[in-house]
C-alpha positions in Angstrom: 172.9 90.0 -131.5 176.7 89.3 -131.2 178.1 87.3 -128.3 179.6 90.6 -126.5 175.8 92.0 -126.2 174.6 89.4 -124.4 173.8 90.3 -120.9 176.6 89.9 -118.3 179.3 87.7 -120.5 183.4 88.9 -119.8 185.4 86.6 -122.3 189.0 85.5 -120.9 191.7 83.4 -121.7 193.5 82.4 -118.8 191.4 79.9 -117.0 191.5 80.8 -112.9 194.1 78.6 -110.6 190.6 77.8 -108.7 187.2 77.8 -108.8 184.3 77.2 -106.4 181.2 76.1 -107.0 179.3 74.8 -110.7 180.4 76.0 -114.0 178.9 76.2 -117.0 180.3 73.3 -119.6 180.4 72.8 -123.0 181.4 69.2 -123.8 182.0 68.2 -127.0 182.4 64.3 -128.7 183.3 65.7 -132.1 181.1 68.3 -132.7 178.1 67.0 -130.5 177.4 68.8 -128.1 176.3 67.2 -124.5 172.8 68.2 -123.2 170.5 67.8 -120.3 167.1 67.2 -122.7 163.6 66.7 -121.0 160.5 66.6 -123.4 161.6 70.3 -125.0 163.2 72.1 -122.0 167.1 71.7 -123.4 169.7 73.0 -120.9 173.9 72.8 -121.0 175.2 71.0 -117.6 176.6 73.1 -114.8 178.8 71.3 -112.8 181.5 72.0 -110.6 183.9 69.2 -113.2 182.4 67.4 -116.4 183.9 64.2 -114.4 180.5 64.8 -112.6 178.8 63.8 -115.9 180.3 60.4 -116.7 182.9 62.1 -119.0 186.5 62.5 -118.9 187.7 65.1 -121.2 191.1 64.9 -123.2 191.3 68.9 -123.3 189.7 71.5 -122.0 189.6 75.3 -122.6 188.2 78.7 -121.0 185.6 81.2 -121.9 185.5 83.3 -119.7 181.9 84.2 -117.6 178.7 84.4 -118.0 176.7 86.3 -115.1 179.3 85.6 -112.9 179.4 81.7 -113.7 182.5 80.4 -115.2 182.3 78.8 -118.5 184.7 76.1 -120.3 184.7 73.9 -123.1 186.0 70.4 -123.7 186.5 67.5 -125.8 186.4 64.2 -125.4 186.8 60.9 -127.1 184.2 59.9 -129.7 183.7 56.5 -127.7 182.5 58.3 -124.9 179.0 58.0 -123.1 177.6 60.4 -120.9 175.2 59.5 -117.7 171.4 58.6 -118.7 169.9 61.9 -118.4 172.3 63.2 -121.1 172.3 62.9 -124.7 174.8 64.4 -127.5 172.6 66.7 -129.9 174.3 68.7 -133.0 174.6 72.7 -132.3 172.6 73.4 -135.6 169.3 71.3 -133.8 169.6 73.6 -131.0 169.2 76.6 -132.8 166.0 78.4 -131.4 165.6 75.8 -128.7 168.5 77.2 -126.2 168.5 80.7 -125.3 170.5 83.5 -127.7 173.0 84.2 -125.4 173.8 80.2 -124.6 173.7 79.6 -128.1 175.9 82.2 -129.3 178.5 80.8 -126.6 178.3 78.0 -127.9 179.2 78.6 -130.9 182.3 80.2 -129.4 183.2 77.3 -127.4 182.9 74.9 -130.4 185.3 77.0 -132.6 187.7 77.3 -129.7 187.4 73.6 -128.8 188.0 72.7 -132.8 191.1 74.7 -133.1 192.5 73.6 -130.1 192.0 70.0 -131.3 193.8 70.9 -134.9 196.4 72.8 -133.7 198.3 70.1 -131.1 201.2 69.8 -133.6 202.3 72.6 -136.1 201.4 72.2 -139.4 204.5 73.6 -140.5 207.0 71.0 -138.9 204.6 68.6 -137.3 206.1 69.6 -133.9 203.7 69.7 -130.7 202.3 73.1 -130.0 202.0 74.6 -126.7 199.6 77.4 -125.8 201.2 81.1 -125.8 200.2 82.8 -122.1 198.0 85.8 -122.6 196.4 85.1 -125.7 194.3 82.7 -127.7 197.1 81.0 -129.6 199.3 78.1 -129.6 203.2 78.3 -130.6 205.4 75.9 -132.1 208.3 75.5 -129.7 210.5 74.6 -132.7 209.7 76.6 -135.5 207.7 79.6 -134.1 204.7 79.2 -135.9 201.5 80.9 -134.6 198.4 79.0 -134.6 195.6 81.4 -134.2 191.9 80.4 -134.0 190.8 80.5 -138.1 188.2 82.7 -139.0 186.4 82.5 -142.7 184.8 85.8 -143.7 181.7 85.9 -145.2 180.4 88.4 -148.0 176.2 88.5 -147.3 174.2 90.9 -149.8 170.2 91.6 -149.5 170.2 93.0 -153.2 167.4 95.8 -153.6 164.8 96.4 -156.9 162.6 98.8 -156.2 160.8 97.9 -153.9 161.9 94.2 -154.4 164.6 92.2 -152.4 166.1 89.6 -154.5 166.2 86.2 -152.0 167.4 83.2 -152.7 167.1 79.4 -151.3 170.4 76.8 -151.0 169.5 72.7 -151.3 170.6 72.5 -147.8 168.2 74.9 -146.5 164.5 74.0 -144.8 161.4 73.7 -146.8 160.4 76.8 -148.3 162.9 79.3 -146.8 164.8 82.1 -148.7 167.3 84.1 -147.6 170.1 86.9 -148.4 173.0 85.7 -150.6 176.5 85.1 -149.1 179.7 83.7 -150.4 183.4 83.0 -148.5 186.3 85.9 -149.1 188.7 84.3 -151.6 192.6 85.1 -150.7 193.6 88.6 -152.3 190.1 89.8 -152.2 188.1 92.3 -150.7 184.7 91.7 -149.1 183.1 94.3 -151.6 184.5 92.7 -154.3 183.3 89.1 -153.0 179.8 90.2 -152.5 180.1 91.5 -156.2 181.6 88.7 -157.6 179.3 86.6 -155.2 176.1 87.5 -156.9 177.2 87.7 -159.8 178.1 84.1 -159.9 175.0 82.8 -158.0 172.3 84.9 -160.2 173.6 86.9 -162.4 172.8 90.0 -161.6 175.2 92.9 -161.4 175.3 95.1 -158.1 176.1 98.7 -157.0 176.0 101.0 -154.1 177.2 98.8 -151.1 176.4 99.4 -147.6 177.3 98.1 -144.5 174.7 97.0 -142.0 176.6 94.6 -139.4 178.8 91.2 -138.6 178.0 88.4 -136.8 180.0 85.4 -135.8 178.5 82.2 -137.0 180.0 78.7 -135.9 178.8 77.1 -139.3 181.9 75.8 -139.5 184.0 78.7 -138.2 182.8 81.8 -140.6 182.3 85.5 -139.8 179.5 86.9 -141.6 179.8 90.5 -142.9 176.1 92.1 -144.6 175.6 94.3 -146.7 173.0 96.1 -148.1 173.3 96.6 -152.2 171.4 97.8 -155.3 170.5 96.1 -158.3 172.0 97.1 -161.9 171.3 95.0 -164.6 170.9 91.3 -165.1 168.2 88.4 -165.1 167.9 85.8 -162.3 170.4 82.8 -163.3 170.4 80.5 -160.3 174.3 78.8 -160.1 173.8 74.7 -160.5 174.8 73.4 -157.4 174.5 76.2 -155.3 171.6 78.2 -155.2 168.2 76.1 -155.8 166.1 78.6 -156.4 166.0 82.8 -156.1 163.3 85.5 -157.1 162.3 89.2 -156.1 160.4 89.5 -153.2 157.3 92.1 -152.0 156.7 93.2 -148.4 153.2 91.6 -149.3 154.7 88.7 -150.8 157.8 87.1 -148.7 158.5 83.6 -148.4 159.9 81.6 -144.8 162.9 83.7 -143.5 165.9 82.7 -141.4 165.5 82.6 -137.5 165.4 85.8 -136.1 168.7 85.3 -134.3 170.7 85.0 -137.6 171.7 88.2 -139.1 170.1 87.2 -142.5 167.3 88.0 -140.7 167.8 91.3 -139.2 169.2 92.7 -142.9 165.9 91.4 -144.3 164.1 93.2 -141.6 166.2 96.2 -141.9 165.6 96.3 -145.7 161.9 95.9 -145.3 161.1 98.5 -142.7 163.1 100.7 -145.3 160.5 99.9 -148.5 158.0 102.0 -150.0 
């Protein structure tokens, strides 16, 4: 599921002169995020201004709607302390807790909110950037540097034996789960040769036949993950010190924990299973 498919969301840029009534707002100390939390109900404040919340942002920025409801994000100081009923809460905890379509905005507004925090002076002159009208940018008045929001591409391959998938597990991972391989697009490379290259460095094995199955944004830190589908050639399992803790080949009958359902590690695995012998 990508952000656009979720029901009844219009992004925008240019925030409205006006509005009346609550908005939806996504306010960030750092990369906290603040959250009404009761027992396990989790819910993102809609108010009509985040001053309503004890909090006075330094910056703020728009979304755009969701079901009609406007949507912004902002950042405020690290010293700052919400009212009692709120609490700060990492976006990574709330994965599977808030619905898919909050979460995924989320992870919108926190990549938005993060550039517009490292982008107030040009990194080219050090001069204080202004935000272009019409798009989602910011200029340097002196030099004309753009400053877009960064995006990091993301090679993912579910590697195929058989009737095997070859799944592999990261130290920073949870207990038990395995998942497809992925590794960040290196300047002056392709995403086909990164997956290649990719696998190759984290197990060994050698790769043929790619094919595309989908993208998904994913705001861990700022990466856009591109899957593919591949086939195995030759090559024993060597798992890469440091990076991959573990990896083997995997049976419809024999799988181990996979990735939340929302991630799209999970609908490649799924995609590659309902396609085995």
């Amino acid at each position: 599921m990508s952000l656009l498919e979720a029901p009844g969301f219009v992004p925008l840029i240019a925030p409205p002169e006006a509005h009346e009534g609550d908005a939806l707002w996504f306010v960030f100390r750092g990369n906290l995020m603040l959250v009404h939390r009761n027992d396990e109900r989790v819910e993102l404040p809609v108010v009509s201004r985040p001053q309503a919340l004890g909090v006075e942002p330094m910056r703020t920025q728009y979304l755009g709607m969701l079901e009609g409801r406007h949507c912004f994000s902002a950042e405020c100081d690290e010293r700052t302390e919400p009212h009692d009923h709120l609490r700060w809460a990492g976006l990574r905890s709330l994965f599977g807790i808030i619905d898919d379509a909050t979460f995924l905005l989320a992870g919108r507004a926190v990549q938005i909110m993060d550039w517009d925090r490292s982008h107030q002076f040009c990194g080219r002159c050090g001069t204080p950037t202004e935000r272009k009208a019409g798009e989602r940018s910011r200029v340097c008045p002196a030099c004309g540097q753009t400053h877009y929001p960064r995006l990091a591409p993301v090679a993912m391959a579910l590697v195929r034996r058989g009737s095997e998938l070859l799944l592999a597990r990261s130290p920073h991972f949870p207990p038990g789960m395995f998942s497809a391989l992925a590794g960040f697009v290196e300047p002056g490379e392709s995403i086909e040769e990164c997956l290649v290259r990719e696998v190759k460095e984290e197990v060994g094995v050698d790769v043929t036949n790619l094919r595309y199955f989908a993208s998904q944004p994913w705001p861990f830190p700022h990466s856009l993950m591109v899957a593919f589908h591949c086939d195995y050639v030759s090559g024993e399992i060597v798992p890469q010190e440091g990076e991959i803790e573990a990896a083997d080949w995997f049976s419809r009958n024999r799988l181990p924990v996979l990735p939340h359902r929302l991630s799209i590690a999970r609908r490649l695995i799924e995609d590659a299973l309902a396609a085995l012998p």
